[in-house]
OpenMM code with the backbone's topology and positions (N, CA, C; nanometers):
from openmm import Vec3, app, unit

residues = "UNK UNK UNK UNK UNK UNK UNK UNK UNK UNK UNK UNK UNK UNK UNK UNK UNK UNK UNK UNK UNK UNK UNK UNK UNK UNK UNK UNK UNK UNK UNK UNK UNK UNK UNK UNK UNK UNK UNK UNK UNK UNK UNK UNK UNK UNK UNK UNK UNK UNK UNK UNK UNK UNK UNK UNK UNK UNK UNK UNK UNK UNK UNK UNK UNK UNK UNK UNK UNK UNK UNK UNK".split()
positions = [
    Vec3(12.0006, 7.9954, 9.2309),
    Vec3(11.8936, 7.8997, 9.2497),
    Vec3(11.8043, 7.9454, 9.3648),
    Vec3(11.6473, 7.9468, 9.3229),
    Vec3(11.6056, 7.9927, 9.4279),
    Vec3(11.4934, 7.8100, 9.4863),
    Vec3(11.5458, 7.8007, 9.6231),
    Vec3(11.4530, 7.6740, 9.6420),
    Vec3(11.3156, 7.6871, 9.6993),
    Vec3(11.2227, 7.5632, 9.6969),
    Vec3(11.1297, 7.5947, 9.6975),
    Vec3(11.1257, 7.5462, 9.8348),
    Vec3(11.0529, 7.6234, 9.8788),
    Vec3(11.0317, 7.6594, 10.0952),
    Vec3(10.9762, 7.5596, 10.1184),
    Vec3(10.8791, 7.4230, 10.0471),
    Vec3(10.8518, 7.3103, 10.1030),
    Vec3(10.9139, 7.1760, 10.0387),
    Vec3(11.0141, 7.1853, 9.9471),
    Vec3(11.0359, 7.0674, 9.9291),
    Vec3(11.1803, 7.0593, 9.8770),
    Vec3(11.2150, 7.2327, 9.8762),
    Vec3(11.3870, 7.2434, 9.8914),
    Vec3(11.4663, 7.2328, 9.7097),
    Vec3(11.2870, 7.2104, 9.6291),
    Vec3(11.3685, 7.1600, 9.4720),
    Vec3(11.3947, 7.3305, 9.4002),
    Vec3(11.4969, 7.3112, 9.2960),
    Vec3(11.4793, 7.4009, 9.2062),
    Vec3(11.3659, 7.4658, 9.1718),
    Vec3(11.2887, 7.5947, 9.1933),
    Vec3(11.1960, 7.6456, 9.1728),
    Vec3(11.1982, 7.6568, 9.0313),
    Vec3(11.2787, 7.7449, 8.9765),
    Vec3(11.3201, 7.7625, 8.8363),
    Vec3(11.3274, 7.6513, 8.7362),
    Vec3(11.3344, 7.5413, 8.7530),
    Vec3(11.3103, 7.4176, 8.7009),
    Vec3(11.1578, 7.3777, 8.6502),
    Vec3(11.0443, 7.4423, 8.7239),
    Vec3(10.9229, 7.4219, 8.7233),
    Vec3(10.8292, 7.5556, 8.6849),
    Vec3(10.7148, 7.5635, 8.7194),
    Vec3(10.6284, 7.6693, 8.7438),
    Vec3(10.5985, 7.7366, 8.8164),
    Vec3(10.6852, 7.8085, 8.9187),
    Vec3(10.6676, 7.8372, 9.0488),
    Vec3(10.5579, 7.9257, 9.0773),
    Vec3(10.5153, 7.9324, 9.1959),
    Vec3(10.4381, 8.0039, 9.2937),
    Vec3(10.4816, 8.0754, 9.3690),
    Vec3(10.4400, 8.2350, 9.3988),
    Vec3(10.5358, 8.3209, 9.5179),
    Vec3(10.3884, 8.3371, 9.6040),
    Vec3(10.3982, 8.2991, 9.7414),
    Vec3(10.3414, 8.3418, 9.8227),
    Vec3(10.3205, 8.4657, 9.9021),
    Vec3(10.2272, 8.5423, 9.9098),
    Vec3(10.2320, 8.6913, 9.9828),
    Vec3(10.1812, 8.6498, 10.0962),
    Vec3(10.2335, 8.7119, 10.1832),
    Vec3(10.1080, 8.7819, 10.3431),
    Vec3(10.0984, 8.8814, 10.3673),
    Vec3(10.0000, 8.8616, 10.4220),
    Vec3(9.9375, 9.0674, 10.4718),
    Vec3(9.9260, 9.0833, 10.5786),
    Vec3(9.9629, 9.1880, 10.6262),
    Vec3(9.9008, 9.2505, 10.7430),
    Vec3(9.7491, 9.1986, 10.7839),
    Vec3(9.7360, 9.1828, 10.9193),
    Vec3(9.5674, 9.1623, 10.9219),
    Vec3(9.4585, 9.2924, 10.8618),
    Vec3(9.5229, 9.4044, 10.8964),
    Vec3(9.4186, 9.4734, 10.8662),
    Vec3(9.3967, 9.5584, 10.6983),
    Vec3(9.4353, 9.4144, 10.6392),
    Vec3(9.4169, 9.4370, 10.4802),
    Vec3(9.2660, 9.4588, 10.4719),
    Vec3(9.1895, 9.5374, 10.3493),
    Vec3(9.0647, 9.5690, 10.3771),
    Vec3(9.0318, 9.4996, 10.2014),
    Vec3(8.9106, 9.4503, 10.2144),
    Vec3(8.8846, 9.4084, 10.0658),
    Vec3(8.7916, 9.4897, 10.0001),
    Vec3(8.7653, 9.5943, 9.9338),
    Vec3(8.6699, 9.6387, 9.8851),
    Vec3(8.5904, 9.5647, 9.6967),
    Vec3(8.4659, 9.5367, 9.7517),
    Vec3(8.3646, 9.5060, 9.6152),
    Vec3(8.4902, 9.3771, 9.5815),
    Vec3(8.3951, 9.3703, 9.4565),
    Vec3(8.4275, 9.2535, 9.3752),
    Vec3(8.5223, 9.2610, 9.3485),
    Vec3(8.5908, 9.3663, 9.2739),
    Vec3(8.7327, 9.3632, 9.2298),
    Vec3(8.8660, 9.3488, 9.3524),
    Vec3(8.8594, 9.3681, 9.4589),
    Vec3(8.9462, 9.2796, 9.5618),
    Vec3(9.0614, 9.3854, 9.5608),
    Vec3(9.0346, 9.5286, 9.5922),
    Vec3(9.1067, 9.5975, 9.6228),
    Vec3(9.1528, 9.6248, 9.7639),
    Vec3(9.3002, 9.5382, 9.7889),
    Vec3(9.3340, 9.5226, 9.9354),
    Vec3(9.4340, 9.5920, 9.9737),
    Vec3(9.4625, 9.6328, 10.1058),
    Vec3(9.5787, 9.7704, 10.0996),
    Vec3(9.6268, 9.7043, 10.2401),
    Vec3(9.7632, 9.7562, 10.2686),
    Vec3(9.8519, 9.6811, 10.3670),
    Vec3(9.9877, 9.6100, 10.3275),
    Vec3(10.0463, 9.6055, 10.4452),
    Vec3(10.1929, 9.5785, 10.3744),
    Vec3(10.1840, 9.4273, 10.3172),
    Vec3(10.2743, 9.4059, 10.2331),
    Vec3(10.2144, 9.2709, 10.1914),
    Vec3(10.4036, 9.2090, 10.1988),
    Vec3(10.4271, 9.1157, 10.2249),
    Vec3(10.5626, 9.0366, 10.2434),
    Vec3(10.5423, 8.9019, 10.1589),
    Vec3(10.6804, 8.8533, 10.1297),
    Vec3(10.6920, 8.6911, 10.1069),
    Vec3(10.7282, 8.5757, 10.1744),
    Vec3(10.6055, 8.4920, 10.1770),
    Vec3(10.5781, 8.4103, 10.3180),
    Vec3(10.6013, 8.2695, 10.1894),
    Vec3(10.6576, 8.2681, 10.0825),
    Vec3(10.7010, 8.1528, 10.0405),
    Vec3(10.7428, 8.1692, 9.8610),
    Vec3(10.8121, 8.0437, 9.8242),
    Vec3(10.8267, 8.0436, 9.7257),
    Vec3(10.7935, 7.8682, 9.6647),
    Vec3(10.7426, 7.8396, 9.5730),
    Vec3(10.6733, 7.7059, 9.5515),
    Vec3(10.7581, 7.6142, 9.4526),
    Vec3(10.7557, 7.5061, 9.4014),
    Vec3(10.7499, 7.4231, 9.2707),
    Vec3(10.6701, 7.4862, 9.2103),
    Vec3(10.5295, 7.4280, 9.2542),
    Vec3(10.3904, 7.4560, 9.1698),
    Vec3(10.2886, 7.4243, 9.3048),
    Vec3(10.1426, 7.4337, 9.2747),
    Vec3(10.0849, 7.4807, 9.3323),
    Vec3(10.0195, 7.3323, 9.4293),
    Vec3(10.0854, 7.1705, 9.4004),
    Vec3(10.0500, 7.0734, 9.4871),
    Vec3(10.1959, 7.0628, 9.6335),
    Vec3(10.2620, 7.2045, 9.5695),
    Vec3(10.3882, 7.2182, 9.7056),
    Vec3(10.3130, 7.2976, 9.8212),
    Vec3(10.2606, 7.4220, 9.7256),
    Vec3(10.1697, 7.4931, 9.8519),
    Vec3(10.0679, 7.4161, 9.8663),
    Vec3(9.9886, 7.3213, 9.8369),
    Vec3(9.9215, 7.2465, 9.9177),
    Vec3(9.9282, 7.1712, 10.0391),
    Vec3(10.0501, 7.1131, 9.9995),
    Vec3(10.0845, 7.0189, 10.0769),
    Vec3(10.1636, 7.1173, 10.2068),
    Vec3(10.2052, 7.1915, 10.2006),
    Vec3(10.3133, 7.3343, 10.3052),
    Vec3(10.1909, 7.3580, 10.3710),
    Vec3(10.1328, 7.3961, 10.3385),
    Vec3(9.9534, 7.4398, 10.3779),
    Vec3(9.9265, 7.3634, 10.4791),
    Vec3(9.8732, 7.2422, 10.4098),
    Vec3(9.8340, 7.1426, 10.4872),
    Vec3(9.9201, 7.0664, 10.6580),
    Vec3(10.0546, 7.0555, 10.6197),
    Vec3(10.1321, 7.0383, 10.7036),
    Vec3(10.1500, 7.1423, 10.8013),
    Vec3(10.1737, 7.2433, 10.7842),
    Vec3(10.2104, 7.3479, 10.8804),
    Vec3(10.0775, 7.4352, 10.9377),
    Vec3(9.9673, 7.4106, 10.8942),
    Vec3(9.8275, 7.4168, 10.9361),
    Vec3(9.8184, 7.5946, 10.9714),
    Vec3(9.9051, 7.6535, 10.8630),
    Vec3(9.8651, 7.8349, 10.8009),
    Vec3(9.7127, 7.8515, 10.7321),
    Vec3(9.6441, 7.7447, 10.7119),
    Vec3(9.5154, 7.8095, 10.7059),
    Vec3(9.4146, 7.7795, 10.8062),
    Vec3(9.4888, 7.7044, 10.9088),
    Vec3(9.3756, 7.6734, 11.0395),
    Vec3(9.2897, 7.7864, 11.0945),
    Vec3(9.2079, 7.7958, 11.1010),
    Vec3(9.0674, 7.9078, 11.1618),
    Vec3(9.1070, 8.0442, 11.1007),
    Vec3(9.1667, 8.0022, 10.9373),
    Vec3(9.1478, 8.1394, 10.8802),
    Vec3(9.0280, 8.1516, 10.7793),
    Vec3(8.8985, 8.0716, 10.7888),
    Vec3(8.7720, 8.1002, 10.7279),
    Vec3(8.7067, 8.1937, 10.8350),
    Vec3(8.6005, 8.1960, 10.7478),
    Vec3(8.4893, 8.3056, 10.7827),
    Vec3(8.4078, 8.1500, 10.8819),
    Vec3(8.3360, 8.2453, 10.9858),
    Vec3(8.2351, 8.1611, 11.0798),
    Vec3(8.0988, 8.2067, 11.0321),
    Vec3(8.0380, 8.0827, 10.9378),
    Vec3(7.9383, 8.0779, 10.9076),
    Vec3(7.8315, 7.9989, 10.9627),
    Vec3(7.7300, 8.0551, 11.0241),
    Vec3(7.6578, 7.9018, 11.1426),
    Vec3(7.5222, 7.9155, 11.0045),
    Vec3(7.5112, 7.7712, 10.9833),
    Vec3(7.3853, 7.7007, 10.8537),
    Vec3(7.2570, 7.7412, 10.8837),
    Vec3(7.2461, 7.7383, 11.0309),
    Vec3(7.1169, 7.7579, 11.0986),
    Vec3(7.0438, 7.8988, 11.0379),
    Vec3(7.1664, 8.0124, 11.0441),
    Vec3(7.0687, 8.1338, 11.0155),
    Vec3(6.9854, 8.1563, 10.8456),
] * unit.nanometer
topology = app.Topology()
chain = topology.addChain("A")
for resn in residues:
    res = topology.addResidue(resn, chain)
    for name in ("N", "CA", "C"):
        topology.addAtom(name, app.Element.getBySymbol(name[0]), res)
C-alpha cells in the first residue's frame, strides 16, 4: 500500500498523482518545456483536490510565481 502524503488514504484505491521536484537550476527551453536537472519525489496523491489542499496548507507554492509589476 502506498499512502497518500496528505491524507494518509490508499493511493491505489483512487487516481493517484506523483509529485516531482527539481533542482532550482532546471532550465525550460521554448514551448515544448524541455527541463534538465535532477528531479526527486516530493509526494504521492489520492487525486489532484489532495495536492491542492497539501499545497495550500503547507504553503510549497508561496513566492514561487514570476514578479510581474501591471504598470510596465
Amino acid at each position: 500500500m502506498t499512502a497518500c502524503t496528505y491524507c494518509g488514504c490508499d493511493v491505489e484505491a483512487h487516481d493517484p498523482v506523483v509529485v516531482y521536484e527539481r533542482e532550482p537550476d532546471a532550465v525550460e527551453e521554448s514551448a515544448s518545456v524541455a527541463l534538465e536537472g535532477d528531479e526527486s519525489p516530493a509526494g504521492t496523491f489520492c487525486n489532484w483536490g489532495c495536492v491542492s489542499a497539501y499545497a495550500r496548507q503547507s504553503d510549497v507554492a508561496t513566492e514561487t510565481t514570476c514578479n510581474w509589476p501591471p504598470e510596465e
